[in-house]
Chimera marker file (.cmm) of the C-alpha trace (Angstrom):
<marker_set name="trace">
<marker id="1" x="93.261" y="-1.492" z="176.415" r="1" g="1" b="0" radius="0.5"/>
<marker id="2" x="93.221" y="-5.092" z="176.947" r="1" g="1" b="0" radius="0.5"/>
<marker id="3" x="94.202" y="-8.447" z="174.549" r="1" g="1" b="0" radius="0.5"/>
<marker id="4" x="90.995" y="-8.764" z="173.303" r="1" g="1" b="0" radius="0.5"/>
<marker id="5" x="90.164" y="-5.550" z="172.721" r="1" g="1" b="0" radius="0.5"/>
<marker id="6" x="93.551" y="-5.260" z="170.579" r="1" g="1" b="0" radius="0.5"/>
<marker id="7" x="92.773" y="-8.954" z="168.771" r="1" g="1" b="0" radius="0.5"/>
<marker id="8" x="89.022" y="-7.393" z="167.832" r="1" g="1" b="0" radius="0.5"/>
<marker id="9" x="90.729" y="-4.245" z="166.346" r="1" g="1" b="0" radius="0.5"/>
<marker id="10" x="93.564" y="-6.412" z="164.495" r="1" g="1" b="0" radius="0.5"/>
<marker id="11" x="90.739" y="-8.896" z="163.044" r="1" g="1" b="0" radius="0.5"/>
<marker id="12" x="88.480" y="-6.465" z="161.955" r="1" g="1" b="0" radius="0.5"/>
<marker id="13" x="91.568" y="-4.434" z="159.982" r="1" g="1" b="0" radius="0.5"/>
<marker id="14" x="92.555" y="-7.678" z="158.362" r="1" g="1" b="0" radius="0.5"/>
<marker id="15" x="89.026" y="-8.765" z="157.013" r="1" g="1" b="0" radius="0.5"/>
<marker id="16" x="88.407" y="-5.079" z="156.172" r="1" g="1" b="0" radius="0.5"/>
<marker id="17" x="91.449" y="-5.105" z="153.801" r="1" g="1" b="0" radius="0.5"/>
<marker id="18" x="90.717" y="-8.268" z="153.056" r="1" g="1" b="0" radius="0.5"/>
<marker id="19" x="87.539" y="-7.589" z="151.547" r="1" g="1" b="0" radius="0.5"/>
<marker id="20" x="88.279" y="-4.178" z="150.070" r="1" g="1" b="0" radius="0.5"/>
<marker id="21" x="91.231" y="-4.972" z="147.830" r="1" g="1" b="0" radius="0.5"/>
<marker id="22" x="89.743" y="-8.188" z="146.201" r="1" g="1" b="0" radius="0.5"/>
<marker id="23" x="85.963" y="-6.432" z="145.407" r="1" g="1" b="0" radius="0.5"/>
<marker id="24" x="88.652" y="-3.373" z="143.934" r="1" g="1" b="0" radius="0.5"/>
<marker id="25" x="90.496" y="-6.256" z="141.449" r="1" g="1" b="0" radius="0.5"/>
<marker id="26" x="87.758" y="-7.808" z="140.648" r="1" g="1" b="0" radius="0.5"/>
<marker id="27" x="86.041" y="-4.754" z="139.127" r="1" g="1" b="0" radius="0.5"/>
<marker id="28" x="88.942" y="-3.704" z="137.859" r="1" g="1" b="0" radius="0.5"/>
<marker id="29" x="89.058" y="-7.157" z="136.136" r="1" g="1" b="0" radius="0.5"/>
<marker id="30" x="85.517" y="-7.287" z="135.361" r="1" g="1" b="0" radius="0.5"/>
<marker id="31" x="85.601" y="-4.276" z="133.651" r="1" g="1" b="0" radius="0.5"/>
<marker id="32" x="88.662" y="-4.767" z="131.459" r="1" g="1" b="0" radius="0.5"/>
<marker id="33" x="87.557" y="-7.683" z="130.415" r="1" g="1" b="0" radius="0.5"/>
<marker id="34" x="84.324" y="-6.274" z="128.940" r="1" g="1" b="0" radius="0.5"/>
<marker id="35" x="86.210" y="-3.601" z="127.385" r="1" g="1" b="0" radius="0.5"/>
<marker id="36" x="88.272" y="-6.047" z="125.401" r="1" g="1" b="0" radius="0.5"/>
<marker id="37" x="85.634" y="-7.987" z="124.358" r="1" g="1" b="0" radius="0.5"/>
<marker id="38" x="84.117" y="-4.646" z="123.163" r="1" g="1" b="0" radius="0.5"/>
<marker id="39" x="87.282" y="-4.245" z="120.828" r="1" g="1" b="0" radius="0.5"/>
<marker id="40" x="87.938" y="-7.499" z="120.147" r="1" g="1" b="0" radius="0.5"/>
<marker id="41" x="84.294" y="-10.176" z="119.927" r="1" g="1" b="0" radius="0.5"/>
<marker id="42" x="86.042" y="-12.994" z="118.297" r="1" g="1" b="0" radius="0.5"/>
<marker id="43" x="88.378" y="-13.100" z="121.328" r="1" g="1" b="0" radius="0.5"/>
<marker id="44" x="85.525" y="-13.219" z="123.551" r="1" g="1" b="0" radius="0.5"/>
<marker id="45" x="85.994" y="-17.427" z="125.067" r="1" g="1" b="0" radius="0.5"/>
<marker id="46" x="89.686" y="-16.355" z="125.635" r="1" g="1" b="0" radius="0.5"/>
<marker id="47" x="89.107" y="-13.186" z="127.583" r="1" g="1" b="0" radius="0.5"/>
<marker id="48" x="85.966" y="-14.982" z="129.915" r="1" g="1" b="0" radius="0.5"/>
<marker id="49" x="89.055" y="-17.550" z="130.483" r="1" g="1" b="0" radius="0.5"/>
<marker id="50" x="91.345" y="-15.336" z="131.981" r="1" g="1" b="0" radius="0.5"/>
<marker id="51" x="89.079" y="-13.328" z="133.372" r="1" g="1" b="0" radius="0.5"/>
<marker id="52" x="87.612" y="-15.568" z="135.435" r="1" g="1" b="0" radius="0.5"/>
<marker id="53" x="91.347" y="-17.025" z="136.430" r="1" g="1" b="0" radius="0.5"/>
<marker id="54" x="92.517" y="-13.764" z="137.459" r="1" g="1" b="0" radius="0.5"/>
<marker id="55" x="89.214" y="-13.303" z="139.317" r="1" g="1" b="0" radius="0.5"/>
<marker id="56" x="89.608" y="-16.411" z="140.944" r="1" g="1" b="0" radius="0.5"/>
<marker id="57" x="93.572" y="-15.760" z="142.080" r="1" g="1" b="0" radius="0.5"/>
<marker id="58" x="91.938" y="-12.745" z="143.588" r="1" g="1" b="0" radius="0.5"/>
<marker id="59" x="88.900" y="-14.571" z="145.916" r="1" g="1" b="0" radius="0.5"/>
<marker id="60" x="92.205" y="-16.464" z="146.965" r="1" g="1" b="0" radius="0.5"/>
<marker id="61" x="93.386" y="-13.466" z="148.615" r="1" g="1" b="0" radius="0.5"/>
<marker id="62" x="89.838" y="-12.963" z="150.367" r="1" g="1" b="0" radius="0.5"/>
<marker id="63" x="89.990" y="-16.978" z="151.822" r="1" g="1" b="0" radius="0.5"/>
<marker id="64" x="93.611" y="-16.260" z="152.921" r="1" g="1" b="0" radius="0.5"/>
<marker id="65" x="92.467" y="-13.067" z="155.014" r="1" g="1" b="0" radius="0.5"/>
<marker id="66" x="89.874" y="-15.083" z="156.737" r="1" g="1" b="0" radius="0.5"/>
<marker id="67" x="92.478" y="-17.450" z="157.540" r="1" g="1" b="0" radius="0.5"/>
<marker id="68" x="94.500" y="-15.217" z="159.191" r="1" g="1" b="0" radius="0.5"/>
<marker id="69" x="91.993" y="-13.393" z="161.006" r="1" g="1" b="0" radius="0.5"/>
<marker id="70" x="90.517" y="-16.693" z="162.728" r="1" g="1" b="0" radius="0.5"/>
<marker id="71" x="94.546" y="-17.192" z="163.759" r="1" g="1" b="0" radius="0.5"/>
<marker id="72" x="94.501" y="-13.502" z="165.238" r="1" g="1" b="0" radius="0.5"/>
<marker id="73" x="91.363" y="-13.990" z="167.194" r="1" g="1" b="0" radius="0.5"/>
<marker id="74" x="91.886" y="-17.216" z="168.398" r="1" g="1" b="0" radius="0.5"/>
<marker id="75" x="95.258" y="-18.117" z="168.925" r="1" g="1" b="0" radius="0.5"/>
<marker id="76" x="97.629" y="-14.873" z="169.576" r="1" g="1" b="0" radius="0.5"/>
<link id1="1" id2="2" r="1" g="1" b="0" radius="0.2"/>
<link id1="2" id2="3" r="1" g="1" b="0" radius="0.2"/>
<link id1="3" id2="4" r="1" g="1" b="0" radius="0.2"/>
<link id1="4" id2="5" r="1" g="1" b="0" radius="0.2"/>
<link id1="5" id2="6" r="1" g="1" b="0" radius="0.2"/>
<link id1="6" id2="7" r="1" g="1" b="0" radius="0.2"/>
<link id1="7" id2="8" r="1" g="1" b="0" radius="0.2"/>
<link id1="8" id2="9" r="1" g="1" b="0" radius="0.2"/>
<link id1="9" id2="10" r="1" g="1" b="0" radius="0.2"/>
<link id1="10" id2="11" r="1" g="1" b="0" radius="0.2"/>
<link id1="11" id2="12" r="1" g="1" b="0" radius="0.2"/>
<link id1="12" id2="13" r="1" g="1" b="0" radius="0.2"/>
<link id1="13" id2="14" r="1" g="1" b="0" radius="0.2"/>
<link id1="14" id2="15" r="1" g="1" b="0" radius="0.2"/>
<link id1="15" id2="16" r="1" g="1" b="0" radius="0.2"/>
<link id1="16" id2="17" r="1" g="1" b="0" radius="0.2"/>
<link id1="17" id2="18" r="1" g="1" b="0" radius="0.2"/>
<link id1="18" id2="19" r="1" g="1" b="0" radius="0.2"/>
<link id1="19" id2="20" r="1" g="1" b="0" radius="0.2"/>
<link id1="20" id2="21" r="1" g="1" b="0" radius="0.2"/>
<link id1="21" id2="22" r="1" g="1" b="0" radius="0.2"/>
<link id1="22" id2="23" r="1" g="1" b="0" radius="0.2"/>
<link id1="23" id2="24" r="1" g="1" b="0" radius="0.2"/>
<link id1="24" id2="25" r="1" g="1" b="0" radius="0.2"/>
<link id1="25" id2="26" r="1" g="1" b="0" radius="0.2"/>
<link id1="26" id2="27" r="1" g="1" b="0" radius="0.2"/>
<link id1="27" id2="28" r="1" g="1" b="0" radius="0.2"/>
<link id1="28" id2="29" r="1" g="1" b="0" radius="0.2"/>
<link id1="29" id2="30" r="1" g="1" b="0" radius="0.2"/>
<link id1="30" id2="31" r="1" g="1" b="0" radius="0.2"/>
<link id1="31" id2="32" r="1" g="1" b="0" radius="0.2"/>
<link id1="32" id2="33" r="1" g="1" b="0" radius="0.2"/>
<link id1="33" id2="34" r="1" g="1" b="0" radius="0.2"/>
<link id1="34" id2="35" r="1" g="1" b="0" radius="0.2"/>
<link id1="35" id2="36" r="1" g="1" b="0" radius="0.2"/>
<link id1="36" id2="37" r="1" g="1" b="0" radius="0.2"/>
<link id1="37" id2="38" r="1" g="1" b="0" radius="0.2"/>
<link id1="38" id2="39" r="1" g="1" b="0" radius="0.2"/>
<link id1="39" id2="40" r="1" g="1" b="0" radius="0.2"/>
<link id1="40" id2="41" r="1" g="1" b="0" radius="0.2"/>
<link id1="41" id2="42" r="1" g="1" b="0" radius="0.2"/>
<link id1="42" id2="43" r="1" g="1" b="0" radius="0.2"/>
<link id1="43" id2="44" r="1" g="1" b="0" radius="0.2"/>
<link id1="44" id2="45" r="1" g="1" b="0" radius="0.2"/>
<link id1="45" id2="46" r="1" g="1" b="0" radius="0.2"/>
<link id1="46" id2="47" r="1" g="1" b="0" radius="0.2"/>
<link id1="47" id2="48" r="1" g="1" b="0" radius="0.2"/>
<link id1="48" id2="49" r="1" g="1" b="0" radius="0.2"/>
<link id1="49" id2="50" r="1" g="1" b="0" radius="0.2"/>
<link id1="50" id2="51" r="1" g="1" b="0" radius="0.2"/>
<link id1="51" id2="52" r="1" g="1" b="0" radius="0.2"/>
<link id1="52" id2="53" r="1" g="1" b="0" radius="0.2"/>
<link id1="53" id2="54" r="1" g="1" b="0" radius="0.2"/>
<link id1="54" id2="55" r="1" g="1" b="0" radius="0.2"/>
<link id1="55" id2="56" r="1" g="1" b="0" radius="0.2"/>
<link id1="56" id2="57" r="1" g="1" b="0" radius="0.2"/>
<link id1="57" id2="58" r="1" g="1" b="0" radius="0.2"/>
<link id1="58" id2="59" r="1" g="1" b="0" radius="0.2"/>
<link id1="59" id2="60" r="1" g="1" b="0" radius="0.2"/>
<link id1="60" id2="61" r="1" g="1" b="0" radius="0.2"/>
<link id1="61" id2="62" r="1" g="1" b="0" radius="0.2"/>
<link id1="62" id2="63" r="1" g="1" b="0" radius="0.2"/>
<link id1="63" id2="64" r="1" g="1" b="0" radius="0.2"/>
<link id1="64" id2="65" r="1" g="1" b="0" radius="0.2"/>
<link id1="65" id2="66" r="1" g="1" b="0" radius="0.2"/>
<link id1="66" id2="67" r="1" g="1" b="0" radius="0.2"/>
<link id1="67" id2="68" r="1" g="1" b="0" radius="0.2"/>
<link id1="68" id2="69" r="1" g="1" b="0" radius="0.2"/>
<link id1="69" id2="70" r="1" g="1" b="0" radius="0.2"/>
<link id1="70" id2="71" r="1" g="1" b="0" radius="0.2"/>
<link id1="71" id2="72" r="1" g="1" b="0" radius="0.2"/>
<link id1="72" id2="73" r="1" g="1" b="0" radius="0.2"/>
<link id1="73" id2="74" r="1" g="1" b="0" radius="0.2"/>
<link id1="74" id2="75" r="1" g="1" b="0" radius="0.2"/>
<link id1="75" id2="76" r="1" g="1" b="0" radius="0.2"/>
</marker_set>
């Protein structure tokens, strides 16, 4: 096994993770937040706010991967 072969492998673990975890949060998020609006309509503007905060925070995580896959496959 060569570098490159070993920098392919590396970047396609990091996006895969990458791109797992976040879809996993944000349906996780998504569909809390639908089950308290369910209980709780009036609280409906406050939930979407949060929601869509913590949804955010988690596409972070998805940037940050790409980030450090580019470093892995074109600088180590």
């Amino acid at each position: 096994m060569d570098i490159n072969s070993i920098r392919l492998i590396a970047t396609f673990g990091v996006m895969g993770l990458g791109a797992i975890a976040p879809a996993i949060a944000i349906g996780m998020i998504g569909s809390k937040g639908v089950e308290a609006i369910g209980r709780n309509p009036e609280a409906a503007s406050k939930v979407q706010g949060f929601g869509l905060l913590a949804i955010v925070f988690a596409e972070a995580i998805t940037i940050y991967t790409l980030v450090v896959a580019l470093i892995i496959k074109f600088v180590v």
